[in-house]
C-alpha positions in Angstrom: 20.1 -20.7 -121.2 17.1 -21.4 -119.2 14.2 -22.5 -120.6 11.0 -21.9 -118.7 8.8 -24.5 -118.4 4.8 -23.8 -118.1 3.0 -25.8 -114.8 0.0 -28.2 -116.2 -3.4 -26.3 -115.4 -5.1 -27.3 -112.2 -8.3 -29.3 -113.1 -11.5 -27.6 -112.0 -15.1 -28.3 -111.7 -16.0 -25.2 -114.7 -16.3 -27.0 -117.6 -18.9 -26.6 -120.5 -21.9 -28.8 -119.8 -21.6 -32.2 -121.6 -25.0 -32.9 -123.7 -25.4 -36.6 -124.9 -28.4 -36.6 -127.0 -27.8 -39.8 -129.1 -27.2 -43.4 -128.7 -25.0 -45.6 -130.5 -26.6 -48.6 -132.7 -25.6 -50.4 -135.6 -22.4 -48.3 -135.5 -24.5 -45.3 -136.1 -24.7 -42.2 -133.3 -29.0 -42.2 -133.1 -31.7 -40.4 -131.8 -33.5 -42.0 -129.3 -36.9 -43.1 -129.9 -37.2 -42.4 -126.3 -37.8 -38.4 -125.3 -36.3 -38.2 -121.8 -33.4 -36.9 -120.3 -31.2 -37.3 -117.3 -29.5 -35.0 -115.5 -25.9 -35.8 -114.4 -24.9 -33.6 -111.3 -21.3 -32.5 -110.1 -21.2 -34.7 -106.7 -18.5 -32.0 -105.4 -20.7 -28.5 -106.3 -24.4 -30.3 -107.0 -24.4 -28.4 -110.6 -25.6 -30.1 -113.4 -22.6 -31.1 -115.5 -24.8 -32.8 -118.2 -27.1 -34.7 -119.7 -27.8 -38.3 -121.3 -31.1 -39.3 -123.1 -33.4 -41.7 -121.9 -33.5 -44.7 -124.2 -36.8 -46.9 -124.3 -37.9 -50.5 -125.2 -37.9 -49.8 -128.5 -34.5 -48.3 -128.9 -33.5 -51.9 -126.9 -35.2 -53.6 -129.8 -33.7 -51.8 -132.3 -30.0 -52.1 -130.8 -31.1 -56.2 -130.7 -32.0 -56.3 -134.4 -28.7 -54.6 -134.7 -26.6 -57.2 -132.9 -27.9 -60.2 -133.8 -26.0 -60.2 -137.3 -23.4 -58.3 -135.9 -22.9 -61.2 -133.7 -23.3 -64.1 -136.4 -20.5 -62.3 -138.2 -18.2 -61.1 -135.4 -18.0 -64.8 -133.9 -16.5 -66.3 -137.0 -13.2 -64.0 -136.5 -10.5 -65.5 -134.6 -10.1 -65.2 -131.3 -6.7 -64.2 -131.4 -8.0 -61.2 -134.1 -10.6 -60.7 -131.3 -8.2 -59.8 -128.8 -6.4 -57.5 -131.0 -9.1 -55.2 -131.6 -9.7 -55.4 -127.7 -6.1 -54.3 -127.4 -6.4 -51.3 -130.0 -9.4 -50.4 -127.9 -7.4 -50.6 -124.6 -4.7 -48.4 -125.9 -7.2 -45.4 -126.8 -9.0 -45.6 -123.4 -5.5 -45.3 -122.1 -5.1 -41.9 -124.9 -7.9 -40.8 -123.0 -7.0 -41.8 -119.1 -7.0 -38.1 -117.9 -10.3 -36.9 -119.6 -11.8 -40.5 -118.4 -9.9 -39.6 -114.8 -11.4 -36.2 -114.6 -15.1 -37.0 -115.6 -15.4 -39.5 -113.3 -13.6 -38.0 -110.4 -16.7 -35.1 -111.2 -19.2 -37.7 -111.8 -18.7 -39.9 -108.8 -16.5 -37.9 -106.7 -13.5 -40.2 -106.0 -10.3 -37.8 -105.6 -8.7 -37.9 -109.1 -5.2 -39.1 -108.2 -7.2 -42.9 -107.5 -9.7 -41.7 -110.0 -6.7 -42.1 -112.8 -5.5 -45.2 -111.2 -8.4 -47.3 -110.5 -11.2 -45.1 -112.5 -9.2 -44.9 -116.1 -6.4 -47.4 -115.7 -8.9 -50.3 -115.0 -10.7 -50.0 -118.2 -7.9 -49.4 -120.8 -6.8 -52.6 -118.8 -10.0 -54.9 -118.7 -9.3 -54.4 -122.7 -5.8 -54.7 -123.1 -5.3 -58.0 -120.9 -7.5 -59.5 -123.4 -4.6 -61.1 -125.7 -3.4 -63.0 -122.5 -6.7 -63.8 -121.3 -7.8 -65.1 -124.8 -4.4 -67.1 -124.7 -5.1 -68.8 -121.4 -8.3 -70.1 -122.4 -8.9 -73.6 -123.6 -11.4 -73.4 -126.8 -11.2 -77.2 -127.2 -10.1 -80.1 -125.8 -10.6 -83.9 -126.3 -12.5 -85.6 -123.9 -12.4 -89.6 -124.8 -14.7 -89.6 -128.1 -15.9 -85.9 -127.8 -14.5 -83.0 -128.8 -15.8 -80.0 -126.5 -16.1 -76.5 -128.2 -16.4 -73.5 -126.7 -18.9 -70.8 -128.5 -19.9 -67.4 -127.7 -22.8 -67.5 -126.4 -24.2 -64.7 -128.4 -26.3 -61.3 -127.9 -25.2 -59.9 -124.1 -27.2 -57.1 -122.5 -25.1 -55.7 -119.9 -26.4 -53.7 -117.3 -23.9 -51.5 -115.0 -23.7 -49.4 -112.4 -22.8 -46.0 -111.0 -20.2 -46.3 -108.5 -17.3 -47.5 -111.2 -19.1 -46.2 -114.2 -16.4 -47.0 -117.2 -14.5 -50.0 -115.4 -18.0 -52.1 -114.9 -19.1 -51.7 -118.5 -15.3 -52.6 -119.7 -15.0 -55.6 -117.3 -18.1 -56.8 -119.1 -17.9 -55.9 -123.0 -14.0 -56.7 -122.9 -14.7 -60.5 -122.1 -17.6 -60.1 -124.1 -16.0 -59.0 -127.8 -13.2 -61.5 -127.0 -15.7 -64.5 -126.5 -17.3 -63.6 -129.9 -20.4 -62.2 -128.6 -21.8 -58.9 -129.5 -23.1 -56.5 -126.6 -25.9 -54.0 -125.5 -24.4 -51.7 -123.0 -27.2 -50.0 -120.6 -25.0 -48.2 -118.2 -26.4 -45.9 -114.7 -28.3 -43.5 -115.8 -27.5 -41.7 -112.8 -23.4 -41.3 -113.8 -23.6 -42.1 -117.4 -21.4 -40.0 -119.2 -17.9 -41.8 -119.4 -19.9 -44.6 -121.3 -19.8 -42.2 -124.2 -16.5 -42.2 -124.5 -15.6 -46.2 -124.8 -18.7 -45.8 -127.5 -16.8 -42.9 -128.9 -13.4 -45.1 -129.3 -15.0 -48.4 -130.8 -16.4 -46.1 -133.4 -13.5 -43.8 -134.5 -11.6 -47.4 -134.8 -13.9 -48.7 -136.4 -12.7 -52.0 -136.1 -16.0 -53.8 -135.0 -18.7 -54.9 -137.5 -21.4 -52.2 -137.4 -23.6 -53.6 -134.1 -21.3 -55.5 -132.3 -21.2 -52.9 -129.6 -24.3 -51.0 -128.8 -25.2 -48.2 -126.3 -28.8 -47.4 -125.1 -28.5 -45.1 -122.0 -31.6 -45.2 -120.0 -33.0 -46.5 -116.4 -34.0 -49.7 -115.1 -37.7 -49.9 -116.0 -37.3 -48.0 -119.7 -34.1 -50.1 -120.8 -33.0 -52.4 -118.6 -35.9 -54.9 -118.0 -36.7 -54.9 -121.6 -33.3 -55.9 -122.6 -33.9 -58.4 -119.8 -36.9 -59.6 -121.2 -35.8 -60.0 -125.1 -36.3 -63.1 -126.3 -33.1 -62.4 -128.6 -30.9 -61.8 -126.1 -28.8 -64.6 -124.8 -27.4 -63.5 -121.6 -27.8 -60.9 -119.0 -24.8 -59.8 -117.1 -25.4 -57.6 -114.2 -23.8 -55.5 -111.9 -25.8 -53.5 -108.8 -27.9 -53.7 -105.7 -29.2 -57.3 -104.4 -32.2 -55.8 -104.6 -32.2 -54.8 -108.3 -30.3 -58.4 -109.2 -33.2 -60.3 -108.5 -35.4 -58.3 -110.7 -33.3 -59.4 -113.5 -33.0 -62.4 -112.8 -37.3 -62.2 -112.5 -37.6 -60.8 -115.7 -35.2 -62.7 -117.6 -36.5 -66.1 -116.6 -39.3 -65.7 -118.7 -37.2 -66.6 -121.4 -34.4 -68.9 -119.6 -31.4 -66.9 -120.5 -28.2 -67.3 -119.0 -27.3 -64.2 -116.0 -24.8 -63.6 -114.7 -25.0 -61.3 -111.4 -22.2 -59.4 -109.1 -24.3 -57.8 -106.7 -23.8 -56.4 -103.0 -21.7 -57.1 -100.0 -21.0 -57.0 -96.3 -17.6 -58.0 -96.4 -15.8 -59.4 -93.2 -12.1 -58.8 -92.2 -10.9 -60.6 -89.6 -7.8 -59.9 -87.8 -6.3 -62.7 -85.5 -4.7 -62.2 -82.0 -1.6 -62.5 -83.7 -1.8 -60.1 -86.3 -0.1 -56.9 -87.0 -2.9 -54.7 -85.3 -1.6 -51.2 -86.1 -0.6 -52.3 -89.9 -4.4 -54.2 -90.2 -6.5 -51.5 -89.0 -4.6 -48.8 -91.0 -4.8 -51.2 -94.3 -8.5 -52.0 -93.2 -9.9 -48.6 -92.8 -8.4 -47.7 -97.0 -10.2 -51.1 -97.9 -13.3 -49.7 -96.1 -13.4 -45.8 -97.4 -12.3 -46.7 -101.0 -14.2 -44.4 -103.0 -16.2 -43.4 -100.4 -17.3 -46.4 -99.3 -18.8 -46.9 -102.6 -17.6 -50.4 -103.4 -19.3 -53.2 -103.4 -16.3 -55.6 -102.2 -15.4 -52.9 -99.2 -14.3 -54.5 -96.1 -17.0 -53.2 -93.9 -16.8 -55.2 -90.9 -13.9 -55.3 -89.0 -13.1 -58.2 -86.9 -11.4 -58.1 -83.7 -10.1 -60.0 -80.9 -12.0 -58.7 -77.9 -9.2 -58.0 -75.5 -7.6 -55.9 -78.6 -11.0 -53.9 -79.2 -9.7 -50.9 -77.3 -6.2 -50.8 -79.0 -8.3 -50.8 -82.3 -10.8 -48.0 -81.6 -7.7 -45.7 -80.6 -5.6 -46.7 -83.7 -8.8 -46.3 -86.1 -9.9 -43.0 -84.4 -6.4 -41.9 -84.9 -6.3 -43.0 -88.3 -9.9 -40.7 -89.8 -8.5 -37.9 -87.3 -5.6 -37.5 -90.2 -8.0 -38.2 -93.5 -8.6 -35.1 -95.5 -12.3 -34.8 -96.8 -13.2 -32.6 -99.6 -12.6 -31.9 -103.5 -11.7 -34.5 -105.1 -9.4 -32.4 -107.4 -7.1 -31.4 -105.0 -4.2 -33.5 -104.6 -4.1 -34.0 -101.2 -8.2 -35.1 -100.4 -8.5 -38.3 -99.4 -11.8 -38.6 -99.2 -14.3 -37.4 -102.0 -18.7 -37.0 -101.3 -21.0 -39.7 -102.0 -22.7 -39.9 -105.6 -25.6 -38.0 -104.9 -28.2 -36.5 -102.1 -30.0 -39.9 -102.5 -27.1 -41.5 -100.9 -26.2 -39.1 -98.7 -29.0 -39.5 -96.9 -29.1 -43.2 -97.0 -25.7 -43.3 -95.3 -27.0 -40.8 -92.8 -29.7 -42.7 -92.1 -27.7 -45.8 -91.5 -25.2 -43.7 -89.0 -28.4 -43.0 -87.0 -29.5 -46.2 -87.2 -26.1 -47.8 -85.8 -26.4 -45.0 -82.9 -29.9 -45.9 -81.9 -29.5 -49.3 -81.6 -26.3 -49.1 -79.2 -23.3 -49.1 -81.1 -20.5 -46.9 -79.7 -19.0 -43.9 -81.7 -15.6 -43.9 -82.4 -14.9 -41.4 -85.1 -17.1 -39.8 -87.3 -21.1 -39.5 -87.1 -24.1 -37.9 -88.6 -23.9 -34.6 -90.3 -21.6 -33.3 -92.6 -17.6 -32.4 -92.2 -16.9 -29.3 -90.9 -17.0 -26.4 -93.8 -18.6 -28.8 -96.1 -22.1 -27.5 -96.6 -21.9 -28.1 -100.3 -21.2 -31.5 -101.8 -22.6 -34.5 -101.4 -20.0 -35.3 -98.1 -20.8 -37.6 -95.2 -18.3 -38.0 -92.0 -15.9 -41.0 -92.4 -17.5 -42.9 -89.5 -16.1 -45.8 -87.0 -18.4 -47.8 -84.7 -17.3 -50.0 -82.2 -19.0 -52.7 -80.0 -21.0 -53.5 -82.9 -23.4 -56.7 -82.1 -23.3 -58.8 -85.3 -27.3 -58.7 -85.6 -27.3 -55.1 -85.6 -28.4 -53.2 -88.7 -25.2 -51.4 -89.8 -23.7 -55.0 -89.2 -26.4 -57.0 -91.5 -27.0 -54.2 -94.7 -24.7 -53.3 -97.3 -24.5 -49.0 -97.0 -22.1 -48.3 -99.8 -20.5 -45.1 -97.8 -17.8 -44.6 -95.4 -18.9 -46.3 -92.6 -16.9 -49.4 -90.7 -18.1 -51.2 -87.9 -15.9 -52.7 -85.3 -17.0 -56.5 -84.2 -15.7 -58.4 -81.2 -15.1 -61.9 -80.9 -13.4 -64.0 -78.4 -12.5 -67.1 -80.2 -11.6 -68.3 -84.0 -14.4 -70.1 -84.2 -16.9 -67.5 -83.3 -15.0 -65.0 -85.7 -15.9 -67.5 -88.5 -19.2 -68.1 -87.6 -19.7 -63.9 -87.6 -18.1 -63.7 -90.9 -20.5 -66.1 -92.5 -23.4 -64.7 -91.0 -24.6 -62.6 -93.6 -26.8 -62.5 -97.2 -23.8 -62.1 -98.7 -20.4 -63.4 -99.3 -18.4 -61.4 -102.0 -15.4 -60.3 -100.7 -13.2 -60.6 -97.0 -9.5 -60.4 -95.6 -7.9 -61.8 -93.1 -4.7 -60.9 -91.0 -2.6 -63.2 -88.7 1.5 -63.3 -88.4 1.2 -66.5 -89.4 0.1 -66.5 -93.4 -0.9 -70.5 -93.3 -3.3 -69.8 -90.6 -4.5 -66.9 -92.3 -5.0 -69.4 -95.3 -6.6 -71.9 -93.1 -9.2 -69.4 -92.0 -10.0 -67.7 -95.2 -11.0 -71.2 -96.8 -13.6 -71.1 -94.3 -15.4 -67.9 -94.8 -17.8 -68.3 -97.5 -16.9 -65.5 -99.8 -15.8 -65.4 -103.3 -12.6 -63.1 -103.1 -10.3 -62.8 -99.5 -7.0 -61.0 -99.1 -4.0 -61.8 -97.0 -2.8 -59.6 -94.7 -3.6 -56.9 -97.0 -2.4 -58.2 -100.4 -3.4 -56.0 -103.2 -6.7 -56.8 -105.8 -5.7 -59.0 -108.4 -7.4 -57.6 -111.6 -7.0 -60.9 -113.6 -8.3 -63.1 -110.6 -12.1 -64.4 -110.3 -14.2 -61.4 -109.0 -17.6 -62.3 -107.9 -19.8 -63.9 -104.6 -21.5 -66.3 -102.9 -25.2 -66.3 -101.8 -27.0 -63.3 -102.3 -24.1 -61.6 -103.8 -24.6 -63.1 -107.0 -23.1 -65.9 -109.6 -20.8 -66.0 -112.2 -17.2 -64.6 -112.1 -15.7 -61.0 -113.8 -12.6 -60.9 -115.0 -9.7 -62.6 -116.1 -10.1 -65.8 -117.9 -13.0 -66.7 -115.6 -14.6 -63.4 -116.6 -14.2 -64.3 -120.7 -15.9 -67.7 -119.4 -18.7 -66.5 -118.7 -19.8 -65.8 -122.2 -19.3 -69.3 -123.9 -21.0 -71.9 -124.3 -20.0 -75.6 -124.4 -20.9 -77.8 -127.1 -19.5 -81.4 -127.5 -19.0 -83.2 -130.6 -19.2 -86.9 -130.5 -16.2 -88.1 -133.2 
């Protein structure tokens, strides 16, 4: 007998609108002393898809006064204990994966088949790693007469952004609650909703003393520089623009708490003349469009032997012929719109920019795709004979846009890597991995790939120079929020 079997429903953009109009302190849901709102608009159809409120300085101080005994209790529970309630959290985020999936992929506009990969599965995991991460870290150890401790280093305000709304605030109140310490979450107020839903989950587990895990939504001026500025907050951890970074790190000085900082990058990969050029360009161009462009480790420049420059323009040109922009729920877009008009029109700028000062077109350009009036789309875009002092060389523009560099010796292909603000991320590609290890020791840049290798999301994430200090993730991420005490025996 057959049995018929009922398709799943197509996801669509028509949904009811999602109103957040409280904010989670003490364990409680609250109203927000604070009376503003933000809209959150569908990147795909520009509708409003909800709303958040707009905490203020005093809802910060009240979500402080919450976590400071929250915290003294909280760090006297085991660390092992610690991680378990991490792991209970991990497993519900994962419950949730296609509701997380679907919100973002409307929020942010990545194309929801990544969006439940990276966008949902990242978050249940930055939780439910915590047992092994907790395992691997040494709380003591002897060192001749001393006995050194490691301590939670207390109240956290953590401060996120928009572009990986649910993964950034996990990768930083996983560690966080594992350490001991207790947390203020401040997420974008631009994409805010999926922040809701982690608050949702720690409070139908209820596993957490009552304000271990707080949640003022709100912008930078109204809730992020205060929680900056709070005397009874021990640490700042940050994630965003350069630009924004060092207000943090301004405000927070006042008081000499710890921050920690994962800001922008330019990120360099550097294909040697011996390199798979067809499998490196191809590989490069995904590292460059992920989510847009809307990645902060994206390998933006593209390094290339000169006498190869040609074979690479054809191959990449080749390559964004064949990607399909558009929806981001339909399964086979490759290529979802930026966040918002804001951006779209930064990245536009930028692709005039690179034409007027010389760089040759390859693919792509100003404007948007063809039959995409609506949305929040840009062109993926390929320059070539891109001078390393040009703009679209030197500035982070967090969109679809790779620029193709020439060099003509190894040397020179360092010194081009290197020769930016930042240094978060790179790659480099040769047929010989050991010289591709060789190299990559040289480029000053906290992360680099080999040929291609796949992100690691229990490694070390974070930069050098102006793209911050301090490391996510991992057992370097948990790190980050102890302290070291030694006791002299």
């Amino acid at each position: 007998m057959a049995v018929e079997t009922q398709a799943p429903a197509q996801p669509t953009h028509d949904a009811e609108r999602i109103v957040r109009d409280r904010i989670y302190i003490g364990g409680e849901w609250v109203e927000p002393h604070g009376k503003g709102t933000f809209d959150v608009v569908d990147a795909t159809t520009e509708e409003v898809i909800g709303t958040a409120p707009a905490g203020d300085a005093e809802d910060v101080d009240r979500a402080v006064k919450a976590a400071r005994p929250a915290f003294e209790q909280w760090a006297q529970v085991s660390p092992h204990e610690r991680a378990e309630v991490c792991q209970a959290i991990g497993a519900k985020l994962a419950e949730r994966s296609e509701e997380i999936a679907l919100l973002v992929s409307r929020e942010v506009g990545m194309p929801l088949n990544l969006s439940t990969m990276i966008q949902a599965g990242l978050p249940a995991m930055d939780f439910s790693s915590m047992p092994t991460v907790v395992e691997a870290t040494q709380w003591e150890e002897q060192v001749g007469n001393s006995l050194v401790v490691r301590e939670p280093v207390g109240v956290v305000g953590c401060i996120t952004p928009w572009n990986y709304p649910l993964h950034q605030i996990c990768a930083k109140v996983a560690p966080a609650l594992a350490a001991g310490c207790a947390v203020i979450v401040k997420q974008s107020e631009v994409k805010p909703l999926s922040a809701f839903v982690l608050a949702e989950i720690i409070d139908e587990l209820g596993l957490l003393p009552a304000g271990t895990f707080n949640l003022v939504s709100g912008d930078g001026p109204g809730v992020g520089e205060p929680m900056a500025e709070h005397p009874d907050v021990d640490m700042v951890s940050f994630t965003g623009s350069t630009r924004a970074g060092k207000r943090v790190s301004e405000v927070a000085s006042g008081t000499v708490k710890r921050v920690a900082l994962e800001l922008g990058g330019k990120s360099p990969n550097v294909i040697l003349d011996d390199a798979d050029l067809q499998a490196a360009v191809v590989d490069g161009i995904g590292k460059c469009y992920l989510n847009s462009g809307q990645t902060c480790s994206a390998l933006t420049r593209m390094l290339v032997p000169r006498e190869k420059l040609e074979a690479a323009e054809q191959i990449a040109a080749a390559v964004v012929e064949q990607i399909k922009v558009g929806d981001p729920l339909e399964a086979d877009t490759r290529l979802g719109p930026l966040v918002s008009e804001a951006q779209r029109e930064r990245v536009q700028g930028y692709i005039k920019k690179g034409q007027e000062e010389g760089a040759k077109l390859v693919a792509g350009g100003d404007g948007a795709p063809e039959g995409l009036d609506r949305g929040y789309f840009v062109k993926p875009t390929v320059f070539s004979e891109v001078n390393p002092d040009m703009t679209i060389a030197q500035e982070e523009i967090f969109g679809p846009v790779l620029v193709l560099i020439p060099y003509d010796d190894e040397d020179q292909a360092v010194a081009i890597a290197n020769d930016t603000i930042y240094g978060l991320a790179g790659g480099v590609w040769s047929g010989d991995p050991e010289h591709a290890k060789a190299v990559a020791r040289r480029i000053r840049t906290g992360q680099i790939e080999i040929n291609g290798a796949t992100f690691n999301p229990l490694a070390p994430f974070g930069g050098y120079k102006q793209s911050g200090h301090g490391r996510e993730l991992g057992k370097f991420g948990l790190e980050e929020f102890l302290e070291v005490k030694s006791l002299q025996l």
